[in-house]
BAPA-136606 format. One line per field, with one value per residue: residue number from 1; residue in three letters; x, y, z of N, C-alpha, C in turn. Coordinates in Angstrom, 3 decimals, m for minus. Layout:
N
num [NUM/...]
residu [ala/...]
n_x [X/...]
n_y [Y/...]
n_z [Z/...]
ca_x [X/...]
ca_y [Y/...]
ca_z [Z/...]
c_x [X/...]
c_y [Y/...]
c_z [Z/...]
***
This chain:
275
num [1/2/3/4/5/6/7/8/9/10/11/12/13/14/15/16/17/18/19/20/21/22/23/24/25/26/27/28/29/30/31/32/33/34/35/36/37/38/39/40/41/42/43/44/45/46/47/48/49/50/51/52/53/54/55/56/57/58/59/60/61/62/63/64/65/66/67/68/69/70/71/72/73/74/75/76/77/78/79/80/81/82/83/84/85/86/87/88/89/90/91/92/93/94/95/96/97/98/99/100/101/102/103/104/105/106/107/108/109/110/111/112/113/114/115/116/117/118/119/120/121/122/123/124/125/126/127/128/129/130/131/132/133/134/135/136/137/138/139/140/141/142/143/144/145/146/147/148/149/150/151/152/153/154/155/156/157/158/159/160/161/162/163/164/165/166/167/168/169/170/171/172/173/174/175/176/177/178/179/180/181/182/183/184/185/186/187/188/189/190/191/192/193/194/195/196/197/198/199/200/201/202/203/204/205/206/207/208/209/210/211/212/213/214/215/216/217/218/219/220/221/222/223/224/225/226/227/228/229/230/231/232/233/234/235/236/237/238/239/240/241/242/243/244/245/246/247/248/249/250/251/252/253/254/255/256/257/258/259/260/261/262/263/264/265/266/267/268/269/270/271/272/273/274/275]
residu [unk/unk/unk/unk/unk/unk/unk/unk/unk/unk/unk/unk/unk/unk/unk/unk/unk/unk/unk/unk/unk/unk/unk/unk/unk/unk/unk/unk/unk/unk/unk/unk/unk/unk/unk/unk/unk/unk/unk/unk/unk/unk/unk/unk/unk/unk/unk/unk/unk/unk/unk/unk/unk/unk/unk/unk/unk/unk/unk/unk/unk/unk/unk/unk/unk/unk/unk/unk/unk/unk/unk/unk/unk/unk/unk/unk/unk/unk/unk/unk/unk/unk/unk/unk/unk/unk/unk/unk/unk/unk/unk/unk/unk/unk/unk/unk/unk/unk/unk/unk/unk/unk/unk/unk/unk/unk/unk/unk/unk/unk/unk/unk/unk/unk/unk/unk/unk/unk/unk/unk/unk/unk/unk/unk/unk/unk/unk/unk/unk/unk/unk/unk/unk/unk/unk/unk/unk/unk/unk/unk/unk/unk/unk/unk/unk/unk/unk/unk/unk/unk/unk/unk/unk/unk/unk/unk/unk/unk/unk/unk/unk/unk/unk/unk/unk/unk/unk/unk/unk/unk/unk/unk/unk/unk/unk/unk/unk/unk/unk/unk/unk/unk/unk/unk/unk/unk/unk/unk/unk/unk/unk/unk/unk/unk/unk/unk/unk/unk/unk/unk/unk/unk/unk/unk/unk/unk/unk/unk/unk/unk/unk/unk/unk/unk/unk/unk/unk/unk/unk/unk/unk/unk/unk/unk/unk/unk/unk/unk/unk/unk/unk/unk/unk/unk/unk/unk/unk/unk/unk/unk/unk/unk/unk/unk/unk/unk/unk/unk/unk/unk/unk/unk/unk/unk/unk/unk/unk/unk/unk/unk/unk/unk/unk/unk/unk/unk/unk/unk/unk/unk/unk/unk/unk/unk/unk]
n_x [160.622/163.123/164.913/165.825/168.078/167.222/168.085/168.153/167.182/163.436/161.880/161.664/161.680/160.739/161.644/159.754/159.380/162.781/164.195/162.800/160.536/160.755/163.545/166.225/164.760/162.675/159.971/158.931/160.786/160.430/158.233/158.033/159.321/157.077/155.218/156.341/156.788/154.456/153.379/155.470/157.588/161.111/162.204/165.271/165.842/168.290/167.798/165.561/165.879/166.716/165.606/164.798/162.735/161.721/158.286/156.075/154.417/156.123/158.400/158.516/157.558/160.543/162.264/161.124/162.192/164.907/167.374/167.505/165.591/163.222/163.696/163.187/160.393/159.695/160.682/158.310/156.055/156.035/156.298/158.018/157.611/154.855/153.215/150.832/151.101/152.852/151.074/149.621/150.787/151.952/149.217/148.486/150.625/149.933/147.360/149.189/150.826/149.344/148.800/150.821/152.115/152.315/154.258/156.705/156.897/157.884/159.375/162.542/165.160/166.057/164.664/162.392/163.241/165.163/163.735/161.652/163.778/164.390/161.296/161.591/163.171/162.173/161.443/159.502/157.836/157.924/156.170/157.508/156.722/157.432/155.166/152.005/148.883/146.814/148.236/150.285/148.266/147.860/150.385/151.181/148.800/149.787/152.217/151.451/150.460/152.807/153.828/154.924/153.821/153.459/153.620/153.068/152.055/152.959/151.816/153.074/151.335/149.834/150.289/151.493/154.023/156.013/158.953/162.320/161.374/160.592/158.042/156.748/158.169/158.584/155.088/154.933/156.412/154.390/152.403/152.828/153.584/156.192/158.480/160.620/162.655/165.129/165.189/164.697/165.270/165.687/165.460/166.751/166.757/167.088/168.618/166.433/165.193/166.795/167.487/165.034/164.803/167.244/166.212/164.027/165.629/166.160/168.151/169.775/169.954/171.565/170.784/172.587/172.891/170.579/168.568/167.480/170.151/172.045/170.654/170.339/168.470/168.581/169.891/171.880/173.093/174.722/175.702/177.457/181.471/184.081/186.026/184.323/181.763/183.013/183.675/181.427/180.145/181.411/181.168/178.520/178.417/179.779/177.521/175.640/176.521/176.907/174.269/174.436/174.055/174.032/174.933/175.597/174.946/174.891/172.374/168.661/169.309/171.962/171.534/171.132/173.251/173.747/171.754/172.339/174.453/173.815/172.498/173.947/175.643/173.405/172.915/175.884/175.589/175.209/173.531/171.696/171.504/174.046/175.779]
n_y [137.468/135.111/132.548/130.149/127.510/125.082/123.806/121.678/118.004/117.366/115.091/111.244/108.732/106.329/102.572/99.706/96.465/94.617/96.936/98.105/96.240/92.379/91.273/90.675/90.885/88.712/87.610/89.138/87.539/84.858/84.480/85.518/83.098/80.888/82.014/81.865/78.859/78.268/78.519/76.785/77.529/77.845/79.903/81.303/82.346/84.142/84.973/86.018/87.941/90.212/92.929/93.852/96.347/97.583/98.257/95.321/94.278/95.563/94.277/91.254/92.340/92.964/90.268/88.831/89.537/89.364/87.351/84.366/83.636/84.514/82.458/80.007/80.384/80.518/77.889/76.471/77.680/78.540/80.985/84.005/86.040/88.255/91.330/90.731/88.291/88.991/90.020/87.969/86.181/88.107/88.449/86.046/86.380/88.058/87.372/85.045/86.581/88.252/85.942/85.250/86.976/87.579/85.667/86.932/89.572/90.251/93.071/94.086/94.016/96.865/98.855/99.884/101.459/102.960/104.186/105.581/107.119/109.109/110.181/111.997/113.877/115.012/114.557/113.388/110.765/109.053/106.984/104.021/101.505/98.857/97.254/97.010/98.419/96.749/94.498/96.341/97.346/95.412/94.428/97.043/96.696/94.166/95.216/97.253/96.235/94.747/97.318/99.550/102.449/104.687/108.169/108.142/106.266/105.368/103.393/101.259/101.214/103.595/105.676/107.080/106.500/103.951/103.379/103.339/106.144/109.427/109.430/108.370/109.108/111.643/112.132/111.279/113.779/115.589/114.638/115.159/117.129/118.684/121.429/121.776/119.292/118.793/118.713/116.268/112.655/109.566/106.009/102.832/99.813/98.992/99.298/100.524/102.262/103.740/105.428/106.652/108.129/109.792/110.876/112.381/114.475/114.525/113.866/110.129/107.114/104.184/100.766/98.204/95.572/93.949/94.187/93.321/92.584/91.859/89.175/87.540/85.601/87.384/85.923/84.529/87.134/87.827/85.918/85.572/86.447/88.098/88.571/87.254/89.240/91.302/91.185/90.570/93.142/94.826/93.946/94.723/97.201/98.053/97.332/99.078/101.886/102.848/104.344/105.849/106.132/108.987/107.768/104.416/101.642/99.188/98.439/99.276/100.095/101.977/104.063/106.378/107.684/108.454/110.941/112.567/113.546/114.453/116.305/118.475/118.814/119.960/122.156/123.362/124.346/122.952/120.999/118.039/117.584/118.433/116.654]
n_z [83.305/84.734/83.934/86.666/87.643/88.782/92.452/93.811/94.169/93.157/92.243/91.971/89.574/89.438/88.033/88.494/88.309/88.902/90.083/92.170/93.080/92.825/92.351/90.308/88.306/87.165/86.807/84.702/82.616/82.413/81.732/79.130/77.795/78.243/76.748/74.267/73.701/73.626/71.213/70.323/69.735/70.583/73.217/74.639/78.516/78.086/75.733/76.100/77.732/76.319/75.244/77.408/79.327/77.186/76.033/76.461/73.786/71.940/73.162/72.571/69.725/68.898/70.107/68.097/65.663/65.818/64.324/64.871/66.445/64.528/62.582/64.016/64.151/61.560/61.013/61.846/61.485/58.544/57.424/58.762/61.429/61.295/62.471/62.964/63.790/66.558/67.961/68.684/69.980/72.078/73.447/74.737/76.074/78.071/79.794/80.821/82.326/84.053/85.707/86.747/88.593/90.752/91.829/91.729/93.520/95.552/97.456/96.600/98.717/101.020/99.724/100.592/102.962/101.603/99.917/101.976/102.902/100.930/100.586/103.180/102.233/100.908/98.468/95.369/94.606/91.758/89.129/86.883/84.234/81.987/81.765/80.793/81.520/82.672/84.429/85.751/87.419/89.296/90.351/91.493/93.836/95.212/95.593/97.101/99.279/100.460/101.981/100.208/97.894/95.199/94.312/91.831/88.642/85.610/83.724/80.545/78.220/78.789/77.194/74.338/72.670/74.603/76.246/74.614/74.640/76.239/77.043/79.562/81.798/81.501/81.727/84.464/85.653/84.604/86.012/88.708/89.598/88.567/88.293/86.486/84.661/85.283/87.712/88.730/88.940/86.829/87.775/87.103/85.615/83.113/80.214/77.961/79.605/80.924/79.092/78.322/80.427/79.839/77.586/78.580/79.514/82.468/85.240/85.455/86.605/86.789/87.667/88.480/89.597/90.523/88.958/85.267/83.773/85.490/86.567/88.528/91.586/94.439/96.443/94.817/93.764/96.374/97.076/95.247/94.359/95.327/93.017/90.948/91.156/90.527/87.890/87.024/87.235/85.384/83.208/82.817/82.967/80.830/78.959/79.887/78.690/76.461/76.717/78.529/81.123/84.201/86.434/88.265/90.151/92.462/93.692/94.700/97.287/97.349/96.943/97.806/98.854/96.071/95.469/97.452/95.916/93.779/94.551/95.475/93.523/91.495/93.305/92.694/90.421/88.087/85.659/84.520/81.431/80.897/81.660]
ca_x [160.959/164.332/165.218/166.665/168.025/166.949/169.121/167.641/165.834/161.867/161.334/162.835/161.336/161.390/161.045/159.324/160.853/164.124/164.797/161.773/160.048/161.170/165.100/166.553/163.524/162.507/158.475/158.608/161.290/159.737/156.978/158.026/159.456/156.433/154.370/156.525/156.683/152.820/153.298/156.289/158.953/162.232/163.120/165.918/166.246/168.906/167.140/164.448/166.279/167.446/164.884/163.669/162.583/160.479/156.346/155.721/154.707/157.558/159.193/157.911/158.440/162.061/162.703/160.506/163.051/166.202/167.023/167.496/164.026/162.768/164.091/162.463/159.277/159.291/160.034/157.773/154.687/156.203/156.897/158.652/156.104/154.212/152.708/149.067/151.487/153.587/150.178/148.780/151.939/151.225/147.667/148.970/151.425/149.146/146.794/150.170/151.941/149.058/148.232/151.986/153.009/152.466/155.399/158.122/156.274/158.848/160.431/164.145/165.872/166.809/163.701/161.045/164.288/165.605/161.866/161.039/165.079/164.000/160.555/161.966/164.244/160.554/161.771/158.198/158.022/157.101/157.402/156.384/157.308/156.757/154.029/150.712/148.017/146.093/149.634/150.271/147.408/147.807/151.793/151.170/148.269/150.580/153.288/150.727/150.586/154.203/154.264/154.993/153.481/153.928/152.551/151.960/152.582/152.514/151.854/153.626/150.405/149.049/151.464/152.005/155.373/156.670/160.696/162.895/161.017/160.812/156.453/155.919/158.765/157.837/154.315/155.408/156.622/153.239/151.399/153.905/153.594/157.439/158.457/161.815/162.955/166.068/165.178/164.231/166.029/165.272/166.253/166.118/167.566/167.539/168.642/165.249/164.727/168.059/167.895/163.571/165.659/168.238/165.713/163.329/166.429/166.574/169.310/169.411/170.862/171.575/170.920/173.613/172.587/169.379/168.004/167.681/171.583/172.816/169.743/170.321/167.861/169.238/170.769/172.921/173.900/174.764/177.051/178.971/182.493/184.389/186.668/183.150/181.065/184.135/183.589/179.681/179.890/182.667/180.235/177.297/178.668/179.990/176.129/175.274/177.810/176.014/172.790/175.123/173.652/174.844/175.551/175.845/175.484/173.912/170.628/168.527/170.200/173.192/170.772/171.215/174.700/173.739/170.936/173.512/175.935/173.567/171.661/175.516/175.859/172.332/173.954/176.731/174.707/175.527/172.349/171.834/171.778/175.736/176.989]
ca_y [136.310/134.710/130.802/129.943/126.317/123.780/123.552/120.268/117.251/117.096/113.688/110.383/108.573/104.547/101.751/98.536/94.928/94.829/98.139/97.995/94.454/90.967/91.263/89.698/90.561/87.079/87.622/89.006/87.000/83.728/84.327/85.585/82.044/80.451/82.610/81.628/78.049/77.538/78.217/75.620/78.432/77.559/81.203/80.850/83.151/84.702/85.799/87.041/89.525/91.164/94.356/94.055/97.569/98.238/97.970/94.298/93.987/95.516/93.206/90.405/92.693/92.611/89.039/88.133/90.216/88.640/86.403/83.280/83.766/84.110/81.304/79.261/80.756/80.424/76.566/76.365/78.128/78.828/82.314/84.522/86.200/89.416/91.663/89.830/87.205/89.306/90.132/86.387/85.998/88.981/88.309/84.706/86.602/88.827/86.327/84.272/87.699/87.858/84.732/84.399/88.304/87.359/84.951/87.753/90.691/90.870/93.895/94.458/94.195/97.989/99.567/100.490/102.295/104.195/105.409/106.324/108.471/110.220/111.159/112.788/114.771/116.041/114.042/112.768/109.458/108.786/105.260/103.574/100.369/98.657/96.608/97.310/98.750/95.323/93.992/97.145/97.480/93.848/95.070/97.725/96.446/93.663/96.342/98.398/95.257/94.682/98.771/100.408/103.173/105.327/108.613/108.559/105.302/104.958/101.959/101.690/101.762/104.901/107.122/107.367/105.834/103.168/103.206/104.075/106.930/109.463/110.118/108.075/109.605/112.937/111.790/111.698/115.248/116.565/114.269/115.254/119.048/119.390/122.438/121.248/118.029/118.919/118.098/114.636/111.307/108.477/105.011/102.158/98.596/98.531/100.461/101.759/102.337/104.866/106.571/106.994/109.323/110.852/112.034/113.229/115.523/113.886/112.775/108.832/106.187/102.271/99.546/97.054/93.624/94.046/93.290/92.312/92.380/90.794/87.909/86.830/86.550/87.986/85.079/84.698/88.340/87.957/84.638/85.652/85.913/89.325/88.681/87.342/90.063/92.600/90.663/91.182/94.881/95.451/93.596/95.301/98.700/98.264/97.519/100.596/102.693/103.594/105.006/107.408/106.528/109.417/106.891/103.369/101.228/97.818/97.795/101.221/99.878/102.442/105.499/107.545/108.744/108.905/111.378/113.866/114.042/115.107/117.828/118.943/119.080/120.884/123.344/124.050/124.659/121.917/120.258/116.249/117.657/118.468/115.441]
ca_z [84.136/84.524/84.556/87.844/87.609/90.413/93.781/94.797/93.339/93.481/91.785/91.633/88.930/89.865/87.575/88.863/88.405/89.054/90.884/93.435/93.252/91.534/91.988/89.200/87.084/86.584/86.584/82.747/81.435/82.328/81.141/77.496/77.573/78.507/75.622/72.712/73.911/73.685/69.537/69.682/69.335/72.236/73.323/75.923/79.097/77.861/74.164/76.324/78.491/75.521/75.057/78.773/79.733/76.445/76.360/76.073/72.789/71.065/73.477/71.552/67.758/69.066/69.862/66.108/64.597/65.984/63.513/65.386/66.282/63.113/61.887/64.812/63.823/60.215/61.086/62.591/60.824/57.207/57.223/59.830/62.329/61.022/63.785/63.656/64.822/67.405/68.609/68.906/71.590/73.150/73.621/75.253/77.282/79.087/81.167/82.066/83.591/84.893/86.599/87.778/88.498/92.112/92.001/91.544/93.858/96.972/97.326/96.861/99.770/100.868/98.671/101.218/103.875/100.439/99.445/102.737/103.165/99.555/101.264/104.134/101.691/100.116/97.127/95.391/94.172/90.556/88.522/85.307/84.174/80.429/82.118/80.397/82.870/82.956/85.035/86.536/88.312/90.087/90.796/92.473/94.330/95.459/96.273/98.159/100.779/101.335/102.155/98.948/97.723/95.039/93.906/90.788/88.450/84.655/82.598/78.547/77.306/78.972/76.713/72.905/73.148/75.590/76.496/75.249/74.597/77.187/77.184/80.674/82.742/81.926/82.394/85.888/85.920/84.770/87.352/90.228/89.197/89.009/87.648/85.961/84.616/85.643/89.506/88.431/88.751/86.665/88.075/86.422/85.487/81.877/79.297/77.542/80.637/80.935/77.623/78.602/81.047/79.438/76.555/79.187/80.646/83.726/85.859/85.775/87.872/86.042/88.883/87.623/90.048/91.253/87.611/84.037/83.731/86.203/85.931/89.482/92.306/96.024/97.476/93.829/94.360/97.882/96.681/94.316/95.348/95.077/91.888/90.339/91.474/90.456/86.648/86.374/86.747/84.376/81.868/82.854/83.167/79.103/78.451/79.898/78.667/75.454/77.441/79.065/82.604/85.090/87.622/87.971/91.448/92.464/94.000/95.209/98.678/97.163/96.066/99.002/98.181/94.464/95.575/97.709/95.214/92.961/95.061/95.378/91.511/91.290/93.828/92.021/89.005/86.992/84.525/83.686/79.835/80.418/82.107]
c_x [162.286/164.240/166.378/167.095/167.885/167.735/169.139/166.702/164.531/161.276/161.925/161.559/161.618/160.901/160.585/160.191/162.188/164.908/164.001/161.343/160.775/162.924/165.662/165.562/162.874/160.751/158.327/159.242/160.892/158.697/156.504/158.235/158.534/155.557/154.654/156.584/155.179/152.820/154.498/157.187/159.475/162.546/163.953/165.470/167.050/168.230/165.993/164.760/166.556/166.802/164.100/163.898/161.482/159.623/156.728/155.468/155.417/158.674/159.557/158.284/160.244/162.623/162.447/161.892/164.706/166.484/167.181/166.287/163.197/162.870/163.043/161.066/158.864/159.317/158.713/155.867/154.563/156.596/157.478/157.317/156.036/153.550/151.307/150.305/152.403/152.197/149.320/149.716/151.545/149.781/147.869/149.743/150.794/148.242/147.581/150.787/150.928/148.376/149.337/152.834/153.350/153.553/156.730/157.166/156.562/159.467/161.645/164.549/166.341/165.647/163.028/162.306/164.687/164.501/162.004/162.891/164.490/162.648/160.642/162.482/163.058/160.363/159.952/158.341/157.423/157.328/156.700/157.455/156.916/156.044/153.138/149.822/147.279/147.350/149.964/149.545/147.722/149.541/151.414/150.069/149.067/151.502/152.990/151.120/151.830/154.653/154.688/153.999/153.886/153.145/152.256/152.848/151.698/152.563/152.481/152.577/149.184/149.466/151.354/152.890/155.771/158.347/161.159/162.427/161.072/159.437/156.400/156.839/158.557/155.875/153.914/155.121/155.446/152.384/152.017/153.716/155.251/157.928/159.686/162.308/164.460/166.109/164.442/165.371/165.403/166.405/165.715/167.169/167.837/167.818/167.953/165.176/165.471/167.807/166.314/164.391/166.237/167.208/164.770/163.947/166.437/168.068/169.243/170.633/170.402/171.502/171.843/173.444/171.640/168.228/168.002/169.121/171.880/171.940/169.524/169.175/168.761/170.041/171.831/173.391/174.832/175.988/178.018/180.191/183.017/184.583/184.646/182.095/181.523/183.837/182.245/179.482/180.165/181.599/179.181/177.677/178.751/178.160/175.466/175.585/177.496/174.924/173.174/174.611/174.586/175.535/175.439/176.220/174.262/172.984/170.102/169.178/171.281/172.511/171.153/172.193/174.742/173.102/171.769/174.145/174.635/173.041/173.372/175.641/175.148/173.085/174.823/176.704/174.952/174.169/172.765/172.151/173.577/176.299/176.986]
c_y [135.710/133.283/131.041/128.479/125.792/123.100/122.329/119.776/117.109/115.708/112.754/109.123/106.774/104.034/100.515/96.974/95.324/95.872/98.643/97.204/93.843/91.128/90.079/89.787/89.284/87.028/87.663/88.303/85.501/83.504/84.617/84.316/81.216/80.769/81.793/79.856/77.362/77.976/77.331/76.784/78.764/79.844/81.178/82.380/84.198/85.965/86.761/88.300/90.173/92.726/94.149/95.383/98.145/97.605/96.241/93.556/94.615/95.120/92.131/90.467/92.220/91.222/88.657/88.439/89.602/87.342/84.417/82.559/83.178/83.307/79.956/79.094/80.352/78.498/75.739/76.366/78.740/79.650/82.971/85.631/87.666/89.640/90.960/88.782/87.454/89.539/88.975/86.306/86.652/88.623/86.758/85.057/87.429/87.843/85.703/85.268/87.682/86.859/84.718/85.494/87.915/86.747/85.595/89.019/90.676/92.054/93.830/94.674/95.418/98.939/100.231/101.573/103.113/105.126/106.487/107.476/109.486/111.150/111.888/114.104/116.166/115.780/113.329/111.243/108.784/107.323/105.123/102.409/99.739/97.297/97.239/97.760/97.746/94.706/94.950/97.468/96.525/94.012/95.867/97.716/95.371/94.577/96.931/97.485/94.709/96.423/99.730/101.271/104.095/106.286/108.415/106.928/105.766/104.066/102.632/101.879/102.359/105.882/106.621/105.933/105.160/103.787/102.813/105.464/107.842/110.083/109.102/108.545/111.100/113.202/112.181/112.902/115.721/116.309/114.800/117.009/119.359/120.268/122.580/120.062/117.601/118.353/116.921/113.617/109.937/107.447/103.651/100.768/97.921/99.809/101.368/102.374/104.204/105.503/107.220/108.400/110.287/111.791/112.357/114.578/115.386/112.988/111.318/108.148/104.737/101.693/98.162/95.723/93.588/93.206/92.474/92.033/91.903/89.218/87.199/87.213/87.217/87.368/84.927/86.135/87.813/86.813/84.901/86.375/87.701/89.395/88.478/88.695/91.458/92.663/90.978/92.526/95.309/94.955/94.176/96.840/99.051/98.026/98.464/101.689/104.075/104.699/106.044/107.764/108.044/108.748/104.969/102.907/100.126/97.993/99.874/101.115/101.291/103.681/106.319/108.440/109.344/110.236/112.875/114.194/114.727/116.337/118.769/119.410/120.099/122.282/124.158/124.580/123.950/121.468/118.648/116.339/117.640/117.288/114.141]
c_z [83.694/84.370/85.511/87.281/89.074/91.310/94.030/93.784/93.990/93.388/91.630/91.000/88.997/88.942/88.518/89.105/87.855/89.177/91.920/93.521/92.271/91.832/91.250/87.935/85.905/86.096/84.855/81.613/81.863/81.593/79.448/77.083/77.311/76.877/74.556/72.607/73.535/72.401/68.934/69.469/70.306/71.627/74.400/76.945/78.981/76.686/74.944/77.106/77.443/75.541/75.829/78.681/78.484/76.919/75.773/75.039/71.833/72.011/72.608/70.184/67.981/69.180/68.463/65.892/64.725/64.964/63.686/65.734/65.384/63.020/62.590/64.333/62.879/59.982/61.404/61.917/59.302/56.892/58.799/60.244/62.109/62.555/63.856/64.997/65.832/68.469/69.593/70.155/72.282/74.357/74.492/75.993/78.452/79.772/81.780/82.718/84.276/86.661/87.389/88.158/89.799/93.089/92.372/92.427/94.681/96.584/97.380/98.012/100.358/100.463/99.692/101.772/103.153/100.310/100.605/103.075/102.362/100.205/102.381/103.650/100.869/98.472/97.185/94.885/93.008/90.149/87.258/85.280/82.215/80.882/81.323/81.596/83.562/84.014/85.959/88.140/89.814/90.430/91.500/93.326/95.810/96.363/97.407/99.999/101.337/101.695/101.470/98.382/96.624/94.384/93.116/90.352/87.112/83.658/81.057/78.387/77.856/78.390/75.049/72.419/74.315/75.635/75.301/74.959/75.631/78.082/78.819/82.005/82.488/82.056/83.900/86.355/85.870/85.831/88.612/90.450/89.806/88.221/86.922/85.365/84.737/86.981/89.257/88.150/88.478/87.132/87.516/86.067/84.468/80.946/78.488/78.918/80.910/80.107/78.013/79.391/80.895/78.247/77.311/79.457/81.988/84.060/85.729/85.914/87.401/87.850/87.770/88.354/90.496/89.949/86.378/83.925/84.328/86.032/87.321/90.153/93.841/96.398/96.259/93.665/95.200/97.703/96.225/95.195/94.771/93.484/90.462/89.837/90.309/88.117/85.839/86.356/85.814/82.787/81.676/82.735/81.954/78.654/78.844/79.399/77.399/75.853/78.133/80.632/83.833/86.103/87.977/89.652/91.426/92.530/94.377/96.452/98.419/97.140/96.672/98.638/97.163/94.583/96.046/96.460/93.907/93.124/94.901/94.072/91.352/91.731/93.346/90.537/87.909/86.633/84.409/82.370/79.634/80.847/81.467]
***
């Protein structure tokens, strides 16, 4: 038997908030706020986007560890916060995501019209998110009723490893039965998110205003002024830059083109591992 390489993509590998529901991915970073607040420890908006895209609670290890954090913490309760006590948050952040997931569960503007182009193309439709399955569930239930659909879906903690790892996007692949991970495109709006990708061997595609990075919701998109607009990429694009995204474009509104050019690539026998 020979290896052929793969003409055309099979799978396109979606993350959740803030590249198919929530634009602006506001649902999880409110609510880390909210968590560390109810032990008396200020975490801003800002501190909390930092390691959006990992599993939830090494969301949480990651803020502890910041040392601004810390410090908060250790005022707070004497010492700086061991995992019992990354856990105690945790365990306080899961009933508020889910009491208030519902808040952030519109689709992206553009999302359903992209899906349904990709399924015409015979592209399948995988996703995972660093939701927990308890959250998940109640997301894509949600999702289901504004018309979303997707085949397969895997929670962080149905896998080994969360993001940036790359166990729940090839997950996917085995649930999807794709016979390459070469004909796969991860998309996604944070950087575990991207690298989850790149060490699968999948193509992947940064959303640069749709989510955690940019921070806005739709109508603050939609405002900003060119020169502005022209300013938040250029910042967001250097925070990607590391992760080695193949491609880089606002919302999935853009995917379509991303999607040709890559069957094109495939075609010409080019790999995601070389580019």
């Amino acid at each position: 038997m020979n290896y052929n390489n793969p003409t055309q993509l099979q799978a396109a590998i979606l993350d959740w908030a803030g590249t198919v529901v929530d634009f602006g991915s506001f649902a999880p970073t409110q609510i880390f706020v909210e968590a560390f607040a109810e032990f008396d420890v200020q975490v801003s908006i800002e501190e909390a986007r930092g390691p959006m895209g990992m599993g939830k609670w090494d969301h949480i290890r990651t803020l502890c560890d910041q040392p601004q954090v810390a410090e908060r913490y250790r005022k707070a309760f004497g010492r700086t916060p061991t995992d019992d006590d990354v856990t105690a948050i945790y365990n306080r952040f899961m009933p508020l995501q889910i009491e208030k997931i519902a808040e952030h569960s519109a689709l992206i503007p553009g999302a359903l019209e992209t899906i349904a182009n990709l399924r015409q193309q015979g592209i399948k439709i995988g996703s995972c998110s660093g939701y927990p399955k308890q959250v998940m569930d109640k997301v894509v239930a949600l999702a289901a009723t504004n018309g979303y659909i997707a085949d397969h879906v895997v929670a962080t903690d149905e896998v080994p490893n969360g993001r940036p790892w790359p166990a729940q996007a090839l997950a996917n692949v085995i649930a999807l039965g794709i016979d390459d991970v070469a004909a796969c495109v991860k998309i996604d709006d944070t950087v575990p998110g991207i690298l989850e990708g790149r060490r699968a061997g999948m193509w992947t595609v940064a959303l640069t205003c749709s989510g955690n990075a940019l921070g806005l919701d739709y109508e603050g998109y939609r405002a900003l002024g060119s020169d502005a607009l022209a300013s938040e990429r250029k910042r967001i694009h250097a925070l990607f830059e590391g992760s080695r995204p193949h491609y880089m474009i606002d919302t999935i509104s853009d995917l379509p083109e991303v999607i040709a050019d890559i069957n094109k690539r495939l075609a010409n026998g080019e790999m995601p591992q070389n580019g």
